[in-house]
C-alpha positions in Angstrom: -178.8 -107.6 78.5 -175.9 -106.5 80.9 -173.4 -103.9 79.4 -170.8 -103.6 81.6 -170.0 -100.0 80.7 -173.7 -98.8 80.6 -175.1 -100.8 83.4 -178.0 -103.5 82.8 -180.8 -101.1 81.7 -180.7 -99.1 78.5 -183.4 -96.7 77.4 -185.0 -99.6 75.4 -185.3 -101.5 78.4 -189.3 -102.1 79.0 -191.0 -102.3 82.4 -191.5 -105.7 82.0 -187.8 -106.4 81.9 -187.0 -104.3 84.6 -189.4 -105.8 87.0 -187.8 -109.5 86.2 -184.7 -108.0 86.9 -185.8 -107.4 90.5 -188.0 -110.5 91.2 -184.6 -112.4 89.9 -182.4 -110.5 92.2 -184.9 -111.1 94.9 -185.4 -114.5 94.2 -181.2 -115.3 94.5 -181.3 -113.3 97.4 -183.7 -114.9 99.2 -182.1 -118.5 98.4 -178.9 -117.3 100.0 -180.1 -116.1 102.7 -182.4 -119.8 103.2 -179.0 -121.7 102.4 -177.3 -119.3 105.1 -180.1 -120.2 108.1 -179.7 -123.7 107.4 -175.9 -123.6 107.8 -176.4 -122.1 111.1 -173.9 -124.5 113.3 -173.5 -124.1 117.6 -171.1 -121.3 117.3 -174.1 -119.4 116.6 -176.3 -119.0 120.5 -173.0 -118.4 121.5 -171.9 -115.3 119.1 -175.1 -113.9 119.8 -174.5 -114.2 123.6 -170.7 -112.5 123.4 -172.8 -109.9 120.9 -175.0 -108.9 123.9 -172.9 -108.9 126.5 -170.9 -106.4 124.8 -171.2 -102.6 126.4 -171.3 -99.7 124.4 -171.0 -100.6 120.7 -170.2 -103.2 118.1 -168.9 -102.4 114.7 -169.5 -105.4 112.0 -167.6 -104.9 108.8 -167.7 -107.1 105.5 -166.4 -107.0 102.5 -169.8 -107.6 100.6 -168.8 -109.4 97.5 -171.6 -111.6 96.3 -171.3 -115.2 94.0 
């Protein structure tokens, strides 16, 4: 269903299609962010603590590649 050129919806693409497109994307997204909580190690309180005792204000940056 995924043309890399057109995107992943065509004009034949129903409704139905669609909306399993997004419960599927939801549905990985949601596991990763699960597996991500569960891999939270002791670094984290700590991180959070240096996070909030910075003054003025913090700039996160990523890269925001998925798989």
């Amino acid at each position: 269903m995924f043309d890399p050129v057109a995107g992943p919806l065509g004009e034949s693409t129903s409704d139905a299609e669609i909306l399993a497109m997004g419960r599927d994307a939801f549905a990985q997204e949601s596991a990763a962010l699960a597996s991500l909580g569960e891999q939270l190690g002791e670094a984290f309180p700590r991180v959070v603590r240096a996070l909030l005792a910075c003054e003025g204000r913090v700039i996160a940056t990523g890269l925001g590649k998925s798989g």
